[in-house]
N, C-alpha and C positions, 0 to 999 in steps of 0.2 A: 391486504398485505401488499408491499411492492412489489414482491416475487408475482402477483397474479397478473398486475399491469405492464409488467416484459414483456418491450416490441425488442424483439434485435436486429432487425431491420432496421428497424428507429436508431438504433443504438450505435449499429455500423456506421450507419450515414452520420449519426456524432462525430465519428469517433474522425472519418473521412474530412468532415468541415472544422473539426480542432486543430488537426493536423496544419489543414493551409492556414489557417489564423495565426496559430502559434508560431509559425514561419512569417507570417506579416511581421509581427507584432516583437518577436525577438528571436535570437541566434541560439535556435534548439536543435539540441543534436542526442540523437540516441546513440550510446556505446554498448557493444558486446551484446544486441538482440537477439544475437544466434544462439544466445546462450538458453533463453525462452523455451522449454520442450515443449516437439510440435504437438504433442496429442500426452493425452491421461492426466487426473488433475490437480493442479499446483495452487500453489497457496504463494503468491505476490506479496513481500514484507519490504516496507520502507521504512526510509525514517522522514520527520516529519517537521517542518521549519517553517513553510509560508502555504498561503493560501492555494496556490498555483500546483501545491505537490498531487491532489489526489488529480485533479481535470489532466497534467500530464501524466504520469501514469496509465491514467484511462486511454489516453489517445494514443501514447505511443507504446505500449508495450504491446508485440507483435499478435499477441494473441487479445480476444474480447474477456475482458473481465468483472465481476461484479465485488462493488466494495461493501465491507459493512462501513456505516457512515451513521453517524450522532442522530439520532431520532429527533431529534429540536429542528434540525435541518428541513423537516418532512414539512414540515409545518410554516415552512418559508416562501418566499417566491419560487425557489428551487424544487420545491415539494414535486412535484408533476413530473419538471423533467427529471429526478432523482427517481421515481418510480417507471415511469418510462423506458426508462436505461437499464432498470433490472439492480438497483442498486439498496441495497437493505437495510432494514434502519435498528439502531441497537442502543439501549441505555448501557453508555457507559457505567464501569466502574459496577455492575453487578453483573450476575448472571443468568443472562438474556436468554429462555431456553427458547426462546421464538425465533430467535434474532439466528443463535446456533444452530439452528433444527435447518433455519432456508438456506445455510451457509452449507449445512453438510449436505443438502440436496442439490446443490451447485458439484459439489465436489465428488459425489455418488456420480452423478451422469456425467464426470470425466471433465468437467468447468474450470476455470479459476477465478480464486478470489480473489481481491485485493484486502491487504489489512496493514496498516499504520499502530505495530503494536507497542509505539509510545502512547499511543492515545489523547496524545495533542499537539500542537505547535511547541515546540521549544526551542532549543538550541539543535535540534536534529545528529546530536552525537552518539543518541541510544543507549543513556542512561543508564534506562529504567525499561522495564518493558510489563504490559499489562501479560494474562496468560491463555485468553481467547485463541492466537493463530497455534500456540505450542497444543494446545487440548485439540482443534481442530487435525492437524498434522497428527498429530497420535492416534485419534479418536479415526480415522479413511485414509492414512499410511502416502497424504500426499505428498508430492516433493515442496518445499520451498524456496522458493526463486528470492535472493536477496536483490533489493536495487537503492541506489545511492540519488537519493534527488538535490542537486546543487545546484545554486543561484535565483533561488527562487524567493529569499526574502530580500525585500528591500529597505533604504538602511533607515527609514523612521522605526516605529515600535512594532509589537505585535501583527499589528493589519497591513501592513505598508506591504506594495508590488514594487517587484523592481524596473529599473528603468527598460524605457523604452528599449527593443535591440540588444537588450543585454543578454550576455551568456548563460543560459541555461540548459543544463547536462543531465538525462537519463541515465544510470550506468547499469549494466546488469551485471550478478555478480552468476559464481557458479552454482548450480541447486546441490541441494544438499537432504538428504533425510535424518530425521532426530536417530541419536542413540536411544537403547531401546529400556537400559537399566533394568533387567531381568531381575522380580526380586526383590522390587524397591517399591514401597505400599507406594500406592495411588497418589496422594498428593505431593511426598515429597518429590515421585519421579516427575510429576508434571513443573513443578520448581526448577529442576534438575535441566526437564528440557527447555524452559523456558529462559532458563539464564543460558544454554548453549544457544539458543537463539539470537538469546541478544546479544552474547560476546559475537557470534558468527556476523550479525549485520553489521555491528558499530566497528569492527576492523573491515570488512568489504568499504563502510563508509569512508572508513581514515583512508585506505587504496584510492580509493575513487578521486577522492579531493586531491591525495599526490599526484596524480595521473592527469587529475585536467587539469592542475592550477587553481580551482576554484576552494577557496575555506569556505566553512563554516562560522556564524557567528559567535563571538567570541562568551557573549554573556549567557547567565545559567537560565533554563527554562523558565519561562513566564507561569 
């Protein structure tokens, strides 16, 4: 498992050398980090548009995080350093009781995740949302930190980085914990919480984008 190959000393020092890269490389700025709780543990929801979203994230959100990330990935060049970093791998689009189990033990001993609960690249407006981080957040009662990743696709298709030096913004939004719908069988409440979710991220999104000037693209999910 990845969870057993966690250096986080390894992982720090990522996280320390993305930082100055990403300041090479273009005009990255993280907004409202204070908003990150220092201690007890949070559940990280983005939304999700270009390549560049999870590696920022990772480096700049004030606390060390672990993502769950596409199992295919493992199996890449990346494979290694993705286990190294403590980052855990999950077949989308089912339910991963493996994938779930290393997530809640991240969040048991007071961790945070990272989760992308589009569950791919799109238009980053937050649609749709999968219902992975809303069952986690119910299932260990953790807070969820919304954050808005902007400017990070570039304007070819799907794969494209954006240019050199270009604006790209972190925003943190306010954490929030799900209602609790006392009363309401199992699955529909997990529905329930799962579209508060995503109404909650995809208006922190729309904020986010008025506030720095930076849009989102215009065309519907690939």
């Amino acid at each position: 498992m990845a969870t057993r190959a966690y250096r986080p000393r390894l992982a720090d020092s990522c996280r320390r050398f993305g930082v100055g890269l990403a300041h090479v490389l273009y005009g990255v700025k993280t907004l409202h980090g204070e908003r990150v709780p220092k201690d007890g543990p949070i559940i990280v929801v983005s939304n999700h548009v270009g390549f560049l979203d999870g590696p920022l994230v990772f480096i700049l959100t004030p606390r060390p995080l672990r993502f769950l990330v596409k199992r295919s990935y493992f199996s890449s060049v990346w494979g290694v350093f993705l286990r190294a970093t403590g980052q855990i791998p999950i077949d989308q689009n089912s339910a991963d009781r493996e994938a779930l189990t290393a997530a809640r033990e991240v969040l048991s001993s007071g961790g945070g995740l990272g989760i992308f609960p589009e569950g791919t690249r799109g238009s980053g407006t937050v649609q749709t949302a999968q219902r992975g981080a809303a069952f986690l957040a119910q299932a260990t009662g953790a807070k969820l930190v919304p954050v808005a990743v902007l400017g990070t696709k570039g304007a070819g298709g799907r794969d494209s980085w954006p240019k050199l030096r270009a604006p790209l913004r972190v925003v943190v939004g306010h954490p929030f914990t799900l209602q609790k719908h006392r009363g309401v069988p199992g699955r529909e409440r997990l529905g329930l919480a799962t579209e508060e979710l995503r109404s909650r991220l995809a208006s922190h999104v729309d904020e986010a984008s008025r506030e720095t000037g930076l849009t989102l693209p215009m065309a519907p999910p690939e």
